[in-house]
VMD Tcl script that draws the C-alpha trace (Angstrom):
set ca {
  {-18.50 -22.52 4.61}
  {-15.20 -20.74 3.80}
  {-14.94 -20.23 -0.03}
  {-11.93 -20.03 -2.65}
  {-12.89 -16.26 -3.68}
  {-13.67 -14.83 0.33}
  {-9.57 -16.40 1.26}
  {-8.60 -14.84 -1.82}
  {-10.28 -11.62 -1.26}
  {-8.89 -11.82 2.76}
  {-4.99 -12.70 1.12}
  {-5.48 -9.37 -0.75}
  {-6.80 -6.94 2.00}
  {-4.05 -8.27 4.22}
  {-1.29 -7.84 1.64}
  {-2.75 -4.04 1.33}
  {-2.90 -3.38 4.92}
  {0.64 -4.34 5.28}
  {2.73 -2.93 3.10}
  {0.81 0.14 3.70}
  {1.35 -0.14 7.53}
  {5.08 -0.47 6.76}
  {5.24 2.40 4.42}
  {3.94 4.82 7.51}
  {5.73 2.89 10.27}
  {8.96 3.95 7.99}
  {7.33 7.75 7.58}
  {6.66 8.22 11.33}
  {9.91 6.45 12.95}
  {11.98 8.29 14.72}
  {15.23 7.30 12.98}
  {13.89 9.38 9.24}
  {17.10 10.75 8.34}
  {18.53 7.28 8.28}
  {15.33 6.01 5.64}
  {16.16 6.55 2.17}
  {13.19 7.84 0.11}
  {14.14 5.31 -2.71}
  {13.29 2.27 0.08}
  {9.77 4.01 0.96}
  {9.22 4.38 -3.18}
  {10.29 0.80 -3.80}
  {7.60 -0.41 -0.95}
  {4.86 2.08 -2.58}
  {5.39 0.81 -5.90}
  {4.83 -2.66 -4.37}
  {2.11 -1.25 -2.74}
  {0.64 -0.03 -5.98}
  {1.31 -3.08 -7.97}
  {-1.08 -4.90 -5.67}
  {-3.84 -2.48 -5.26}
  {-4.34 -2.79 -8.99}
  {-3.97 -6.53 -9.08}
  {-6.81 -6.48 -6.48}
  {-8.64 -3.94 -8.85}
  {-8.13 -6.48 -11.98}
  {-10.00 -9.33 -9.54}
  {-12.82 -7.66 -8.32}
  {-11.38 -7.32 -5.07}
  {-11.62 -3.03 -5.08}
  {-12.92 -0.32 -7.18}
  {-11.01 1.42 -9.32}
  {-11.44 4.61 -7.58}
  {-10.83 3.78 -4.22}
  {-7.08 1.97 -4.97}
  {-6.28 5.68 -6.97}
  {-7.14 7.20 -3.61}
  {-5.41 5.21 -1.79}
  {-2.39 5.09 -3.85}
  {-2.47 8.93 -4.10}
  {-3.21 9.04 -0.22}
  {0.21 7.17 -0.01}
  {2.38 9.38 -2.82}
  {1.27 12.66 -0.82}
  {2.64 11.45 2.49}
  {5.94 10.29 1.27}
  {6.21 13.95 -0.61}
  {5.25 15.55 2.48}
  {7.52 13.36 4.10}
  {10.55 14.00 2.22}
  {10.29 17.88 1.24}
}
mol new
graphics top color blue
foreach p $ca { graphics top sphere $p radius 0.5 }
foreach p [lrange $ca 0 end-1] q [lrange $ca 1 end] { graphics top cylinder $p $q radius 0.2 }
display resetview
């Protein structure tokens, strides 16, 4: 039996996986001069904002959605320097 907190849980893993799969699709395509870094900050911060709502439900620890999030800031600086 399927229950109301695993499809929750599931809704929030998959949101996390892809916005952060579209954050390095935009860091390692070919066309990077054309990306802005303001459109890969706007998708972090989205990125960010639901790592800590899944933090707030019991969905991640704290400390892994800072590494993560930090994982994400360092390749976008790398990116763009």
């Amino acid at each position: 039996m399927i229950t109301s907190r695993y499809l929750r849980n599931k809704s929030y893993i998959s949101k996390m996986k892809t916005y952060k799969t579209k954050i390095m699709h935009l860091l390692t395509s070919s066309e990077k001069d054309t990306i802005n870094k303001n459109e890969v900050l706007k998708i972090a911060k989205e990125y960010e904002k639901i790592n800590q709502s899944g933090v707030n439900k019991g969905i991640l620890h704290k400390n892994k959605s800072i590494r993560n999030i930090s994982r994400i800031y360092n390749t976008i600086n790398k990116t763009f320097i």
